[in-house]
N, C-alpha and C positions, 0 to 999 in steps of 0.2 A: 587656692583656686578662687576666682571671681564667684559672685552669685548673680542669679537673674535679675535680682530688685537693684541692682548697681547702678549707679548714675557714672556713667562712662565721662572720662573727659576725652571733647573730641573734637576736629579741626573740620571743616565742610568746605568743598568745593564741587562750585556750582553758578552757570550763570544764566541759565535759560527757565522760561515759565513753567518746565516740567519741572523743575529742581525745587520751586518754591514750597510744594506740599513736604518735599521732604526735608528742608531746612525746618521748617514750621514743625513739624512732626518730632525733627531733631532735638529744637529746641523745648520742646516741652517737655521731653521724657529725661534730656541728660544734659550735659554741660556741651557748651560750643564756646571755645578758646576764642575763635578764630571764623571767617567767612571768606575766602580766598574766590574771587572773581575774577573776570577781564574787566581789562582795563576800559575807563568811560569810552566812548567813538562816537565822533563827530555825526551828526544826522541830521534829515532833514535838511530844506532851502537852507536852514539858519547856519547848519554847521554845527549849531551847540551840543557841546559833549552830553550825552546820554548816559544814566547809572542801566547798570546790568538790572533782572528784576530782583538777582540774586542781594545786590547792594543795596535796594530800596528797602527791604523785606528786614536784612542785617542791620542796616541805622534803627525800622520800627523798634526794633526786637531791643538793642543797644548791646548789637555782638559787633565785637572789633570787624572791622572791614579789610584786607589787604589786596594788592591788586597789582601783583609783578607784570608785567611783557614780558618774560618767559619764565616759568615756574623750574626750568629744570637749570638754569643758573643758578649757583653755588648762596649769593646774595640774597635768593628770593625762596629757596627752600632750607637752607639754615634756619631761618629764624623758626619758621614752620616747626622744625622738628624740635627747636630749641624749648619749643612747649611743652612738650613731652605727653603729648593727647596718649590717652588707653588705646584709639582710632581715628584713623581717617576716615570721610566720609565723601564719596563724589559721587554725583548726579550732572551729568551733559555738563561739563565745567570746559570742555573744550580745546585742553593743552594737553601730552603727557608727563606725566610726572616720572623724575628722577627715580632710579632705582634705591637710590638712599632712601631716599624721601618717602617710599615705600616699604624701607623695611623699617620703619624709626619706630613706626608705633607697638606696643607687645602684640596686639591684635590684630595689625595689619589694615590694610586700608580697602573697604566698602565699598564696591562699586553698584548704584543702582541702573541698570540699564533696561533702557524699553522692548525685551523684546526675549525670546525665550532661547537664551543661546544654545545650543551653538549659533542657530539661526539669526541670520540679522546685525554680524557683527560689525560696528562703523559708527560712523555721527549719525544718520538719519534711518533710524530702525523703522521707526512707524510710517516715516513715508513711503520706502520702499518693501513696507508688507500690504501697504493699500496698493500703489504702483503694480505690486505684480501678483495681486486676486489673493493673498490670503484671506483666508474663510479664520484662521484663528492668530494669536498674538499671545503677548503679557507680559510679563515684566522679570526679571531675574536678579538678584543680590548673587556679589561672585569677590572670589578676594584677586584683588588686582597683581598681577605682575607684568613686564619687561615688554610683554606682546600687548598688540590693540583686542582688549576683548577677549582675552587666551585663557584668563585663568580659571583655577575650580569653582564651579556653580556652589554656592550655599543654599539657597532658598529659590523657587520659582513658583509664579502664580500665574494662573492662566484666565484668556477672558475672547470673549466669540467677538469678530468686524463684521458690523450691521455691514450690510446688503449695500446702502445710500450715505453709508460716515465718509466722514473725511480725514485727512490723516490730523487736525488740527482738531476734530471731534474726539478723534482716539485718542490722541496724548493728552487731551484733558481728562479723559477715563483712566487710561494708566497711570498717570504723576501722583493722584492720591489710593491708588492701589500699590506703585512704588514707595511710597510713605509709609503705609502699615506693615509690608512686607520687610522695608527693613527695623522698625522695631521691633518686630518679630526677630529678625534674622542678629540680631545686638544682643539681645535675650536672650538666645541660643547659643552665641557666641559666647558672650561673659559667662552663662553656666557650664562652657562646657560639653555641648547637646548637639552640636553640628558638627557631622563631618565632611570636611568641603571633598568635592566628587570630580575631576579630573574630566574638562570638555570631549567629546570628540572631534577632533580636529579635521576628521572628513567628512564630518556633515557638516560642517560650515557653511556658511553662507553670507556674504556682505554687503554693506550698505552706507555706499560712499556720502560722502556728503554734495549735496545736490546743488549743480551750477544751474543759470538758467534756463544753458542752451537744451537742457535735460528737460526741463518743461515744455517744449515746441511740438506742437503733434504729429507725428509720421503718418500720414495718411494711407501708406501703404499695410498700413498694420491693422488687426479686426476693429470693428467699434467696439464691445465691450474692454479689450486691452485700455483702448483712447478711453472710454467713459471710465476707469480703474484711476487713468493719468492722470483726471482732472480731479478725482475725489482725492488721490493724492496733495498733489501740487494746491490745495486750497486747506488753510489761507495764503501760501507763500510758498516758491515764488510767482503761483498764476499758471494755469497750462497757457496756450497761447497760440494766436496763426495770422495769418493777415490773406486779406481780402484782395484774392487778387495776385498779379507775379508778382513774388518777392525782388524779383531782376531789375524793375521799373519802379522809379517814380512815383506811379501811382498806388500803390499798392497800400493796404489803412492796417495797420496792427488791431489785433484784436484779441484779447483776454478771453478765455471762456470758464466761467466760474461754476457750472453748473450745467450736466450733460447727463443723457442718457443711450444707450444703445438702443432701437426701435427694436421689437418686436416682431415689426410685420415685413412683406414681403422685399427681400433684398433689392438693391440699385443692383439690377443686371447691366450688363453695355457700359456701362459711365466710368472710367477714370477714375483710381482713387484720387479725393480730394477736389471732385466734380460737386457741386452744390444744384439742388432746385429750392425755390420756395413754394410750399405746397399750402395745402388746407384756405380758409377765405380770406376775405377782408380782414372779416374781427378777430379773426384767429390764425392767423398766418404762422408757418413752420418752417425752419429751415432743415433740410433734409442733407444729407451730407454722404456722396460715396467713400468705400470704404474699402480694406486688402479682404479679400475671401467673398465678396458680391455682401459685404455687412454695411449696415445701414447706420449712422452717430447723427443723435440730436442734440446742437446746443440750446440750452435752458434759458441760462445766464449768461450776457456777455457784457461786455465793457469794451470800448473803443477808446482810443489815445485821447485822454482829457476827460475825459466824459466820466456819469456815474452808472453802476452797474445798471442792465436794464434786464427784463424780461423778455426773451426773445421777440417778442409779437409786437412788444412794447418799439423795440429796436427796428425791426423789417420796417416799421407803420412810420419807424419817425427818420429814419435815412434811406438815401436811395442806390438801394441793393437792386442788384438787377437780377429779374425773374429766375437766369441760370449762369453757373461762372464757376470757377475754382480760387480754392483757396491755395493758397503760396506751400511750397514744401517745407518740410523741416528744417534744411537745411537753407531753404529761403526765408525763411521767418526769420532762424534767428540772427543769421547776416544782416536782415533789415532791422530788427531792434539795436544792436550792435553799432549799426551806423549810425541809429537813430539818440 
């Protein structure tokens, strides 16, 4: 039988900024054969091919780099297993893997995922526990198989979503809480000390991976829902609405980076997705109807081209008119789409 103080050999896939603490973390405590990523992707005006940050991280370190277009071809997980790791290791790596390729290691393969499953199972766990008012979250080690997200929990650790975070504030909270949980969770495995525990499968819950049109505000829905969506959707891909019918022409896309639900007395009578500007000169507000007579203030917004501004900053420097609607959801994102 292994013991705890073991330097595991082991393979890591991974290619998102959450993944880095736990690469980082990996590599200090045991051996990394191997850093399997996606492949560069063109970005940016230029086009130029982009390294994942998983790849940037892997050259510092001087761990082999690998980088199939599909990991569950025969060609690009052979080799893989041809290394004969203790463990796999995946953090948001973003393909599934072969069922070979998952049984190769004696240990089996590692999945760190953001979110305290059963709950939250998918690509985007932490956006969609901001998305829909979790008050809690954290992080889970689980030994992978066949399903997305199916297999037995080994280790979970738990951690409270401030009131005002964003889901790009919280996965910088969880990525190095996911890093010590799975040393932990390596530790326990090599010795022997964990026995992995078998999901619930009907308390499930998931968490697809988030298109744009997912970020467009339904104005028929409460304002705190919508102020959830934007602390979501930030940093990427932007909640969003436009100024105005989405149907016409005229209509100005608009980002909103920063929102809040009012407080005080609802927009009776008004339409959701009815606007006034309220408060004075120097301090101008835009006030926003809402589903249920709820009131949504944007904070933060950004207009097409522009840089983000402070609402007040925004009313004072374009010419927003005193009352108007904003484009529906379904208006919005037909007009970014064309746009």
């Amino acid at each position: 039988m292994s013991t705890e103080g073991e330097r595991l050999r082991t393979v890591f896939l991974g290619t998102s900024a959450f993944a880095v603490p736990v690469l980082r973390a990996l590599h200090d405590r045991h051996q990394v054969l191997a850093a399997v990523t996606q492949p560069d992707r063109p970005a940016g005006r230029s086009h130029r091919p982009r390294f994942s940050r998983i790849k940037r991280l892997a050259l510092e370190l001087g761990i082999p780099v690998r980088q199939p277009e599909r990991i569950r071809r025969r060609s690009a997980w052979e080799p893989v297993a041809e290394l004969a790791p203790d463990v796999l290791v995946v953090a948001d790596y973003g393909q599934i893997l072969s069922a070979r390729l998952l049984a190769a290691p004696r240990l089996g393969a590692v999945n760190v995922h953001a979110s305290l499953l059963p709950e939250l199972r998918g690509a985007a766990p932490a956006i969609w526990a901001v998305a829909r008012g979790h008050r809690r979250t954290g992080v889970t080690t689980m030994l992978m198989d066949a399903g997305l997200d199916t297999g037995p929990i080994l280790l979970q650790r738990e951690t409270e979503i401030g009131a005002a975070e964003t889901s790009g504030e919280l996965l910088a909270r969880l990525a190095p809480l996911g890093a010590e949980l799975l040393i932990e969770t390596l530790s326990g495995l090599a010795a022997g000390r964990i026995t992995p525990r078998p999901q619930d499968n009907e308390a499930a819950t998931f968490a697809p991976r988030v298109r744009k049109a997912d970020a467009a505000l339904d104005w028929e829905q409460e304002a705190p829902v919508l102020a959830n969506r934007v602390r979501a959707f930030a940093p990427a891909p932007v909640a969003f609405t436009a100024l105005g019918d989405g149907t016409s022409g005229g209509a100005t896309p608009l980002r909103i980076h920063r929102a809040a639900a009012a407080d005080g007395p609802p927009e009776t009578g008004l339409p959701p997705g009815s606007f006034r500007i309220a408060g004075d000169r120097r301090a101008p507000e835009l006030v926003v109807a809402c589903g249920g007579g709820t009131t949504f203030l944007p904070l933060e917004v950004q207009a097409a081209g522009r840089r983000r501004l402070p609402i007040a900053e925004f009313l004072r420097g374009n010419a927003v008119p005193p009352e108007g609607r904003f484009a529906s959801a379904v208006e919005a994102a037909r007009l970014t789409e064309s746009g």
